[in-house]
Structure formats: C-alpha cells, structure tokens
N, C-alpha and C positions, 0 to 999 in steps of 0.2 A: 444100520445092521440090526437085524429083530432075536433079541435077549430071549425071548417066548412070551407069552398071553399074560402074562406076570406081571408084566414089565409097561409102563407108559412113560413117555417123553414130555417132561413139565419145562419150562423157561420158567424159573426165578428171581423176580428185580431183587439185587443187595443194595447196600447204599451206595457201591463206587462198579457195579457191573450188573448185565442181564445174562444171566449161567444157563446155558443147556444142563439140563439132569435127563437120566433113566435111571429109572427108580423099581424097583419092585421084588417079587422072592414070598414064601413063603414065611418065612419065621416073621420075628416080633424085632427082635434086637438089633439095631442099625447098626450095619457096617458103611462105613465111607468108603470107597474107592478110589483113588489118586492117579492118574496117570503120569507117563512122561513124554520127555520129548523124544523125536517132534510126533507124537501120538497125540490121542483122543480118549473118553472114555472106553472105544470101541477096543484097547487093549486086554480089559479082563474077559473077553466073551468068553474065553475055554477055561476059566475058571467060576465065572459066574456057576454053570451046572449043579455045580459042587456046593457053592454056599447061598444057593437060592432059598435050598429047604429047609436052611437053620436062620436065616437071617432077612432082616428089611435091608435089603442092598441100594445101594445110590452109588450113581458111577456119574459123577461131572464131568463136562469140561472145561479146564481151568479157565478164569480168564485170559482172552490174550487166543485160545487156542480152539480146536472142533467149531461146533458152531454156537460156542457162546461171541458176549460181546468184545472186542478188541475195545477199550476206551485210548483217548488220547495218551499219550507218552508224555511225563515230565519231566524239565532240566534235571531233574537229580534223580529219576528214573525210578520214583517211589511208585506210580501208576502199577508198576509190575513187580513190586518188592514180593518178599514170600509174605509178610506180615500183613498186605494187601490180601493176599490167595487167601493168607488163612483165616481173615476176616471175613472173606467171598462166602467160604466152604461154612463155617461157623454161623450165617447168618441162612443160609440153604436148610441146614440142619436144623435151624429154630422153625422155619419155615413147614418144615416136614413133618413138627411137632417131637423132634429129639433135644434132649437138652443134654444129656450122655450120651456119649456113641463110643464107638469102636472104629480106628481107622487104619492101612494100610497105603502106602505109595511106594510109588517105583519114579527112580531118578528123579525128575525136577517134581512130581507129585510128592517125593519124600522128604524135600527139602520142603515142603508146605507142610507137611507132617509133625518135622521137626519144630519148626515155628509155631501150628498150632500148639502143640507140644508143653511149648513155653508160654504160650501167649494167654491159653485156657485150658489151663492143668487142672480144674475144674468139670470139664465139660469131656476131656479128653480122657475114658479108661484105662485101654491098651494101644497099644499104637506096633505099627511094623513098620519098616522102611528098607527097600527092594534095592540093592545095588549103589550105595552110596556111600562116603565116608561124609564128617558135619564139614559143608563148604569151607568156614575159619581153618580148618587142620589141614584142608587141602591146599588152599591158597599158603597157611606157613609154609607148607613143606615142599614148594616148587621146585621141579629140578628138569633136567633134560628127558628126563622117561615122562615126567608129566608132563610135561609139555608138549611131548610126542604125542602120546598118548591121547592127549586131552587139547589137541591144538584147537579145537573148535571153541573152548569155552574164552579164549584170546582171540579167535577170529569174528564169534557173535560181536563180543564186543568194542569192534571199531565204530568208532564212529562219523557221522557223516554218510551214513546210507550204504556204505560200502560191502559191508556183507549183504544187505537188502538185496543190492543190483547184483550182484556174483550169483548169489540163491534164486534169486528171480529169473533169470536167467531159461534156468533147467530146473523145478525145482521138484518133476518127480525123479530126476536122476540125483537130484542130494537125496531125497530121503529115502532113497532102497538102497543108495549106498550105504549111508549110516545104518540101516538096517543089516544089511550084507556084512557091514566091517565091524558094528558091536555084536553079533548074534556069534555061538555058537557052531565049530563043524557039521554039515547037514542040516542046521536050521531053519523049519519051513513055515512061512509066513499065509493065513489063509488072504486067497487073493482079494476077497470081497472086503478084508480088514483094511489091507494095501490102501487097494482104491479108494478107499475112506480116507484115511490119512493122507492120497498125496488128494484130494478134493480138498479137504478142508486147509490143508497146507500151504496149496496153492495159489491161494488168496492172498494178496500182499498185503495185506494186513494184518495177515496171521505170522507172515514171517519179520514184520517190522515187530509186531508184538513178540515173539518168538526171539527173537537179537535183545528186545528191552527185557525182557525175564534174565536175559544171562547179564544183561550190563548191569540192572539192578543187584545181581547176585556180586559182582566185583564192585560195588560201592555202598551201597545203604542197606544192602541188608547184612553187608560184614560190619559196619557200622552198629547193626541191630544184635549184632551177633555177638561182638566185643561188647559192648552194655551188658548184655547178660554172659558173658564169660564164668560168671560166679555162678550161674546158675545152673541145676541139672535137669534133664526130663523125671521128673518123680513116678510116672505111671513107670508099670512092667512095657519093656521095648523088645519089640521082635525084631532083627536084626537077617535078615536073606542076602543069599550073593552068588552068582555063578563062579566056579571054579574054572571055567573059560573063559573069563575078562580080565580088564586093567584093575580094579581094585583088588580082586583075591591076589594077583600079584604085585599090588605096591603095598598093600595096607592088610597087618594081624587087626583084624576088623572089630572084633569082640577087643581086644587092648584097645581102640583108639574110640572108640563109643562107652567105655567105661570112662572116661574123661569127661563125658558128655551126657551119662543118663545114669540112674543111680543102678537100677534094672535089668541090664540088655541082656540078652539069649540070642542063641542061634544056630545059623548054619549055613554052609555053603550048599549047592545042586551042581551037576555033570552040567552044565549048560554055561551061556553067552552072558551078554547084559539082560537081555530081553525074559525076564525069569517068567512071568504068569502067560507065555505064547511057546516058550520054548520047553517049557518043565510045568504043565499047568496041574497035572494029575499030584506029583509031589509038595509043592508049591502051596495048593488046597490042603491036601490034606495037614500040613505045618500048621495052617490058618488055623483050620475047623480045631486042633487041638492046642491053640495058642488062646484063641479067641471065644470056646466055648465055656 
C-alpha cells in the first residue's frame, strides 16, 4: 500500500531478524510506528497524512508478521518475546541513523513499546501505547469477562499446532472477524488495507509466528516482566483507548498504568480497538500534540 512519494520500502538485517520498513515524511524527528495484531505496518495509512509533515516516520513489520522475517520458534518461545521485537525495532532505528526517537503502538506493537520502554530508557523519549493494559496486570487479574473477552490470547497459545491448523484453515475469515468483533459500531476498514493483512496473514508462517508472539507473551516475557516489576517507564507515556472496547470497560486505564510508568496521560476516543483506522483524524491530532 503506497504511503506517497515520501515514503521507500528498506528490509533491515537485525541480529535475530530481516524487518520490512516504510519509512519516510517530511520532518526531521523519528517517530517509530508499532503495529498490532494480526495487522501490518499498513495500519497507520490514515494517520500517516497527518504526521508525515512534522516527522521522519518509520512504520515496521514486526517480526514474525507483514512481510518481514518469520525466524524459527524456541522451546521457551524467546524467538518472539517483546524483548526480542524491541531489540528488532532498536536496532532499525540505529540503522536509520536515530539513536532517540519517539514511538507509539497499538496492541501487540505497544507491548513492544512498553518493553522497549524498559529495555532502552535511554534511547526511548516519549512513547504512546494504543489500547492496552501492561500484559503482568492482565494476566493477574483473570476472570470470566477476560476470558470472554480475551479468549484468543488462551487459544494462540495452545500448543501443538493446534491454533495454527484451526486458523489455517480460513484464515481470511479469522481476520475480518477479529476485525468486525474488536472494531467499533459502523467501522469501516479500507479494503486494499484488508487484502494486505489477510495476504500477508495468510502465510503459515505468519500465523505459527503470530500464536508464538502470544505464547511468548504467557511465559518469558511475564518472566521479563516480573524482573522488572520494581521498575517504571521513566519517559512521559501517552496512554489512547476506544470507549467501544473490552479495556475502557474492564480497566480505569490511567490507574493501572500509573503502577507501571512514572508519566502516563491520556484519553479515550468514540471508537473500537482499532484506534488510528477507526478515529485517525482525532488519534493524529493527540500525537502531533503529545509528541511535538
């Protein structure tokens, strides 16, 4: 999907992946871009617009997902930890000639966020994270409504192939349902974004890597996450949420992220999970005056 004349598409070798990037914008100052699942970079297009003219934009695809690399899976499912992503994304960034940046993610991009967060508080100014609670607070606080809600994050991770084969299946009718069932009333998805995501989706290696992102997230990266328990994000945290989803109604968001960052602000949007596709006009402008 073409960002405008701005914009080029680089592959980046890291030490443990080869990352598709589109990269480009008018300003100086690098924003990082995060996507989620089961998306692509190609999530921000109807915000990019907006923050091309102030910023050097970079929009990845994580590993594991779009058309970067899928590496092999390990028994203890580190191959796809967040601390993996945010080393991926950390070493893109070096790559591009940023040693500071500015970043934002949505869902599993913001759980990389959070991790780079901690991992390079150095390197990391402001940070955002799109529709999330910190994975640790979610997993304590399990109950019948999460689980309802969130039954996918105990389905990714069975193991033995078993989500793989069920998803493999159908697998552009999983993901316009999970689009259809996190989004917003009336929420309209552009179609050439669609067909992106179930393309690159549909590759069984993106959904075996896509199941190891979530089993990583229920073993070693709570693991990662309990070790640093004592710690907080020290940048300023911008904190976004649809007031049509499962977090604005399980979780006082700004309370459970003050546990977690010394910093955080925020606010909810009239909208679904899906915040920078569903609300991009509102959504930009929070950025452009959180981040300029």
């Amino acid at each position: 999907m073409d960002f405008g004349e701005n914009f080029e598409t680089v592959r980046i070798k890291t030490s443990g992946a080869v990352i598709n990037v589109v990269h480009g914008g008018q300003g100086s100052r690098p924003l990082l871009l995060l996507h989620g699942y089961p998306q692509t970079h190609v999530m921000w297009h109807r915000v990019i617009p907006f923050l091309s003219e102030y910023f050097h934009v970079i929009c990845p695809d994580l590993r594991g997902y779009g058309d970067s690399e899928k590496p092999p899976s390990a028994p203890d499912h580190s191959t796809y930890s967040k601390r993996a992503m945010a080393a991926d994304m950390a070493e893109v960034m070096t790559e591009l000639g940023h040693e500071q940046f500015l970043v934002a993610g949505h869902d599993r991009g913001a759980r990389v966020v959070h991790r780079m967060a901690l991992d390079y508080p150095d390197r990391v100014s402001r940070a955002c994270v799109m529709d999330i609670a910190p994975t640790l607070h979610m997993f304590r606080h399990t109950d019948q409504q999460f689980a309802t809600g969130y039954y996918h994050w105990f389905f990714l991770i069975q193991p033995g192939g078993l989500p793989e084969r069920m998803i493999g299946a159908d697998p552009g009718y999983y993901l316009t349902e999970k689009l259809k069932r996190w989004s917003g009333p009336g929420a309209q998805f552009e179609p050439e974004a669609v067909a992106e995501y179930v393309r690159c989706f549909s590759d069984p290696a993106a959904i075996h890597a896509s199941c190891e992102d979530y089993r990583a997230a229920a073993t070693i990266d709570l693991q990662h996450d309990k070790q640093d328990r004592h710690r907080k994000i020290q940048c300023p945290l911008l904190v976004l949420w649809g007031k049509r989803g499962f977090v604005h109604r399980t979780y006082d968001l700004l309370d459970v992220w003050e546990n977690y960052a010394e910093k955080p602000e925020g606010r909810p949007f009239d909208c679904g999970h899906f915040l920078p596709e569903e609300a991009p006009e509102p959504v930009a402008r929070e950025l452009l005056g959180f981040f300029i």
